[in-house]
C-alpha positions as CSV (number, residue, x, y, z in Angstrom):
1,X,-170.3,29.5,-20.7
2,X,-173.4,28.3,-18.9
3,X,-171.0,27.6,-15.4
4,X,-170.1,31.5,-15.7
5,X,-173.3,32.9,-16.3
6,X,-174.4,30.7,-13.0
7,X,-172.1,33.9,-11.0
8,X,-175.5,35.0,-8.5
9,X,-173.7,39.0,-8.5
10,X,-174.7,40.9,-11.7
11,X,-174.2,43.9,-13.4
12,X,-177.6,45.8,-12.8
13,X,-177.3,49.4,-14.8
14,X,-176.3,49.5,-18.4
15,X,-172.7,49.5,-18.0
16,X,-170.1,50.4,-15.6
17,X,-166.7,51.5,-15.6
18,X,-164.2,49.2,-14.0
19,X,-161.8,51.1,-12.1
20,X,-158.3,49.8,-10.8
21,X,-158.9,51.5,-7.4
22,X,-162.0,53.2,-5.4
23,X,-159.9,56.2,-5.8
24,X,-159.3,56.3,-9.3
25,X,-162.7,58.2,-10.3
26,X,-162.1,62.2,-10.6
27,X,-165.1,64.8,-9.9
28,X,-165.3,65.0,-13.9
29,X,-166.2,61.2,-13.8
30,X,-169.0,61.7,-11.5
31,X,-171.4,60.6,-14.0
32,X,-169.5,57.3,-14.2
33,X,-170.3,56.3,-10.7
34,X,-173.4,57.8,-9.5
35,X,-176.4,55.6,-8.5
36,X,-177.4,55.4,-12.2
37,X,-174.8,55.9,-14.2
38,X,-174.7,57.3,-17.4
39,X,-171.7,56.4,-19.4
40,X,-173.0,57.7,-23.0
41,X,-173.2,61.3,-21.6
42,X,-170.5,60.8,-19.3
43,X,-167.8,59.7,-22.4
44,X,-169.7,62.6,-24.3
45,X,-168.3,65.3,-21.5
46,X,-164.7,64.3,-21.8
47,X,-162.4,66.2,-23.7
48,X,-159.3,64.6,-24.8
49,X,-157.2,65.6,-21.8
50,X,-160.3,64.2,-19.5
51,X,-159.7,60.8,-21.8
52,X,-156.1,60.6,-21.5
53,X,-156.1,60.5,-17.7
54,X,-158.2,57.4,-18.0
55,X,-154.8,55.4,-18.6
56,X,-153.6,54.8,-15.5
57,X,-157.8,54.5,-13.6
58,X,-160.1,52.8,-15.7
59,X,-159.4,49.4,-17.2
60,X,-162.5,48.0,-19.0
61,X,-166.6,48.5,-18.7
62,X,-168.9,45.9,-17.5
63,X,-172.9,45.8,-19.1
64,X,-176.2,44.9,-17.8
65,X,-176.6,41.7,-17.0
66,X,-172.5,40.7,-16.9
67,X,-172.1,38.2,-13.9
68,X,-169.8,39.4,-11.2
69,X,-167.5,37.6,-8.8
70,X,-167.4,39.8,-5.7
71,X,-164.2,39.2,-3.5
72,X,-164.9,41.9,-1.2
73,X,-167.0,44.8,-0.2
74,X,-166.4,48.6,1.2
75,X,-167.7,52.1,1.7
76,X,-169.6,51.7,-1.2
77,X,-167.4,49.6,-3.6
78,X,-166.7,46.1,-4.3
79,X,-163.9,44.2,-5.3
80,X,-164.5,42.2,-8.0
81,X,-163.5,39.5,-10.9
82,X,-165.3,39.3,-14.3
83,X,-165.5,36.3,-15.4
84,X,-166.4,37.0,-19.0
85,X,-163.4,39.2,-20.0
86,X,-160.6,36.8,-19.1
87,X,-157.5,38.4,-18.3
88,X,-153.6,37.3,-17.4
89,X,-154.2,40.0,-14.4
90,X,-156.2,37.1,-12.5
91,X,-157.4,33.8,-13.4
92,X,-161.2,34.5,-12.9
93,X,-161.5,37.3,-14.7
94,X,-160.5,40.7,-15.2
95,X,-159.6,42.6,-11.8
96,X,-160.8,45.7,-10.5
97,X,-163.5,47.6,-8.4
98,X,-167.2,48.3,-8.9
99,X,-169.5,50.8,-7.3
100,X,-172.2,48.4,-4.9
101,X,-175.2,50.4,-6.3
102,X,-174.1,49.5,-9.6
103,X,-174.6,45.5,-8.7
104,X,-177.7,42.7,-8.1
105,X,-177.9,39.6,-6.7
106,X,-180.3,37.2,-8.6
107,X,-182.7,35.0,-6.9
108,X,-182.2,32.0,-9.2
109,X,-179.7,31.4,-12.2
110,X,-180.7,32.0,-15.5
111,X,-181.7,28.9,-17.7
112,X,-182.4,31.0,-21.1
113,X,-179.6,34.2,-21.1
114,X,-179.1,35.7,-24.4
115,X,-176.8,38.4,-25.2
116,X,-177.8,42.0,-27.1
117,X,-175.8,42.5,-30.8
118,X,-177.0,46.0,-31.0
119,X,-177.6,49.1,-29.7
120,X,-177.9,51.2,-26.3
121,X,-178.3,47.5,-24.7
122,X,-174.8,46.2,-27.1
123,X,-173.1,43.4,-25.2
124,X,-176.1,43.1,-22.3
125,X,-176.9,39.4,-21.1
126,X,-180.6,38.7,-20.9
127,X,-183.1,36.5,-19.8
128,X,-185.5,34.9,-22.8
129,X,-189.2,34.4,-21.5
130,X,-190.8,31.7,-22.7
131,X,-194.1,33.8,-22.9
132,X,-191.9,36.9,-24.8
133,X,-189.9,39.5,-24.4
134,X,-186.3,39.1,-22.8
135,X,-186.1,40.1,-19.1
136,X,-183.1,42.5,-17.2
137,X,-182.0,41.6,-13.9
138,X,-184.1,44.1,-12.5
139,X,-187.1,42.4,-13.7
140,X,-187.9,45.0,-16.8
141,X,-188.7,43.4,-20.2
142,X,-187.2,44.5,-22.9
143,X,-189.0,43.3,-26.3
144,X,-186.2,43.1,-29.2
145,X,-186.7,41.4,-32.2
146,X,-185.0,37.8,-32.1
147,X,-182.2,38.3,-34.9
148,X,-181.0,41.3,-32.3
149,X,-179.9,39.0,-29.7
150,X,-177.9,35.8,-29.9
151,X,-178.2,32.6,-27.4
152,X,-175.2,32.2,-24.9
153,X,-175.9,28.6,-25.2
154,X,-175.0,28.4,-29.1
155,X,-172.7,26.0,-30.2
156,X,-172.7,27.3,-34.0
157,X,-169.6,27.9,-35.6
158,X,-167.7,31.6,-35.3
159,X,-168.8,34.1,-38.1
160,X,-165.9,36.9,-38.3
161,X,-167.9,39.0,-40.7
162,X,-170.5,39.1,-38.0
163,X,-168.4,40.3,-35.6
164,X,-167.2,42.8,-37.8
165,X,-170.6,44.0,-38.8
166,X,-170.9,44.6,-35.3
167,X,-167.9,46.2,-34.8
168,X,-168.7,48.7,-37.9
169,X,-171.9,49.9,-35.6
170,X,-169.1,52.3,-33.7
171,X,-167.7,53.9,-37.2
172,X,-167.2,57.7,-36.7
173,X,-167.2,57.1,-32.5
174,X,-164.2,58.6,-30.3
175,X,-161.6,56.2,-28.9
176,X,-162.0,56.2,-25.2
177,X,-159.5,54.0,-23.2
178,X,-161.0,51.2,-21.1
179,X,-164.2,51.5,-23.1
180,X,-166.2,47.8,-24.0
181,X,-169.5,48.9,-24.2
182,X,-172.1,51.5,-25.9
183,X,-170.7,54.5,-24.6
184,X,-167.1,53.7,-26.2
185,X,-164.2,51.1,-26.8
186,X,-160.7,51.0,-27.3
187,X,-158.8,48.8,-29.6
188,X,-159.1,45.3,-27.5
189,X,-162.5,46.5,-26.4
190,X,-163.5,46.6,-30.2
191,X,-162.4,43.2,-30.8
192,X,-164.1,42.3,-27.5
193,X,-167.6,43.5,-28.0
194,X,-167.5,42.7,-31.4
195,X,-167.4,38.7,-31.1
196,X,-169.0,38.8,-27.3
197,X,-172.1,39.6,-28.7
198,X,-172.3,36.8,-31.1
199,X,-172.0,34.9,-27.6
200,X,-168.0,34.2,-27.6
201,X,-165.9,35.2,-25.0
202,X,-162.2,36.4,-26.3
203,X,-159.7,38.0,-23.3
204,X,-160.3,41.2,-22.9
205,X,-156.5,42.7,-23.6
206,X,-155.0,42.8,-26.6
207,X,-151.9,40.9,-25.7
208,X,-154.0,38.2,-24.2
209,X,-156.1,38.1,-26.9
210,X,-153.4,36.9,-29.2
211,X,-151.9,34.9,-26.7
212,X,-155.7,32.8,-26.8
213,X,-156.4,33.0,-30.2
214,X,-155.0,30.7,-33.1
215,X,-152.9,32.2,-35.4
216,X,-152.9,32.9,-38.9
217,X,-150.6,34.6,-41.7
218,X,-152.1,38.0,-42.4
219,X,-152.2,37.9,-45.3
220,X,-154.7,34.7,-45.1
221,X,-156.8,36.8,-42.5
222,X,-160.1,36.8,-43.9
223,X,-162.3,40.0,-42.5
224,X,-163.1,40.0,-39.0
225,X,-160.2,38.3,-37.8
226,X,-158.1,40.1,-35.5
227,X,-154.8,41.3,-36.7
228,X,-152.4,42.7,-34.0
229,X,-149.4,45.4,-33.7
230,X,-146.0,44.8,-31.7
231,X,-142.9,47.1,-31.3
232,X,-139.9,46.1,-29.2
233,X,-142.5,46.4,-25.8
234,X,-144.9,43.7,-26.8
235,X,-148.5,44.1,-28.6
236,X,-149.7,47.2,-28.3
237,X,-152.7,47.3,-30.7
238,X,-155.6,45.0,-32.2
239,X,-157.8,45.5,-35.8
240,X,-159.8,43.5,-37.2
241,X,-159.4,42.8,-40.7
242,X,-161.4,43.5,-43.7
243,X,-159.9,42.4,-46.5
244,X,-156.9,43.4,-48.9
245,X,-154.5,44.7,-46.1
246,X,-157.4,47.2,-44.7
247,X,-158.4,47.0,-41.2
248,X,-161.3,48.5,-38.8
249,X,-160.2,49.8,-35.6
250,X,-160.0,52.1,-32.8
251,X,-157.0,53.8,-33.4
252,X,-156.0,56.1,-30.1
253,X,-157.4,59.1,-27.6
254,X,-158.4,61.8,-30.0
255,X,-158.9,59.7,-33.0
256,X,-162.3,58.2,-34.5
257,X,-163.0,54.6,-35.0
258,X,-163.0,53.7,-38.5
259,X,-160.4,52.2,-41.5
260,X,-157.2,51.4,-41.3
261,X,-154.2,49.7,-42.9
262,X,-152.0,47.0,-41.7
263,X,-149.8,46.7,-44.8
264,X,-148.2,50.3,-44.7
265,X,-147.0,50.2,-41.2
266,X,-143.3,50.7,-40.3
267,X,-140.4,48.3,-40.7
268,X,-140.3,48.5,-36.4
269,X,-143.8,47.2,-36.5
270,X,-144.4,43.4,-36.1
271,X,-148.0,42.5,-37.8
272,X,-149.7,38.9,-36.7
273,X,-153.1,37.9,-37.1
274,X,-155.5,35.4,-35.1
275,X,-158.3,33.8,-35.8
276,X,-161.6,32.7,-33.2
277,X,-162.9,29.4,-33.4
């Protein structure tokens, strides 16, 4: 964890959308990709056409804080890699293109980063001062109280109900594709957040995601394991479970995130479940 967190290029607003292409973002996502983005009132103005035509642009969100590869810079946008959302598109991390303003380069690596298991700053990587407080990358200090953020250095064993407590802070939110942050999340991105801010890193995608994780009957999931969906294309879905065949999800564009079932799904529909260690 430490080696990725050494990246110099950081995330330096909230969060981000990752795009597939500089041309992906549509006048309606100018909110997305102005000098200081704001993606909570920006996920708040799309309606469910507006989310839709995210499919085929936006592929995840990058927070405050999240270290950066940069392959290449122009006209305002960067090329990147994120090495904290790993991803079968490329093996340093998920692929895609930033906005420049959106991006800092730190003046020494951090010794003490910490990541944020709640709120407007969910999923943010932090600096821990020795005299208090835990500092951005733009130098602000943010004073949380202790059990709100968890050490990236942590070696203590995986708590799945944790990550589901974290994941239940979303309940009643709209599904928005490509979301991993605050302002949204998507099935994967659920499962992502969830246990990346109890300082694990899980791939990003749901098929990778069960591709890394070690599997388990479902039946023997206990909650906050993921559980995952498959038709004849593949995986196309994650949960996490909480118990008794019941699940907590994002379920699709126009839906809210909250329960759901994997027990009473159709005889097409291949159920697995994985667990993080």
């Amino acid at each position: 964890m430490l080696d990725l967190l050494n990246t110099s290029t950081v995330v330096d607003v909230l969060a981000t959308v990752l795009w597939n292409a500089p041309t992906a973002p549509r006048p309606i996502d100018a909110a997305a990709v102005s000098e200081r983005p704001d993606l909570v009132a920006w996920a708040a103005g799309l309606d469910d056409d507006a989310r839709l035509g995210l499919l085929d642009r936006a592929d995840t969100h990058a927070v405050l804080g999240e270290p950066v590869i940069v392959v290449a810079e122009s006209d305002g946008w960067a090329e990147v890699r994120l090495p904290l959302q790993p991803s079968s598109k490329h093996r340093d991390g998920y692929p895609g293109f930033l906005p420049t303003a959106h991006l800092r380069t730190l003046g020494a690596p951090r010794t003490d980063p910490v990541v944020v298991r709640s709120g407007p700053l969910l999923g943010a990587i932090l600096e821990r001062r020795p005299a208090g407080g835990y500092r951005a990358p733009d130098g602000i200090v943010h004073e949380l109280d202790a059990t709100s953020v968890t050490s990236l250095l942590s070696e203590e064993a995986v708590d799945p109900a944790a990550a589901l407590a974290v994941a239940r802070t979303f309940t009643g939110t709209p599904y928005l594709w490509a979301g991993s942050s605050a302002a949204g999340v998507d099935c994967s991105g659920l499962v992502h957040v969830a246990y990346r801010a109890l300082g694990v890193v899980v791939p990003r995608d749901a098929d990778d995601q069960a591709e890394a994780l070690e599997p388990v009957v479902p039946e023997d999931a206990r909650p906050g394991d993921p559980v995952f969906f498959a038709n004849e294309r593949g995986i196309h879905h994650v949960a996490l479970a909480t118990g008794g065949g019941a699940t907590f999800h994002a379920p699709r564009t126009g839906q809210l995130v909250g329960a759901g079932r994997f027990d009473t799904v159709p005889a097409t529909e291949t159920v697995t479940a994985a667990r993080v260690r």
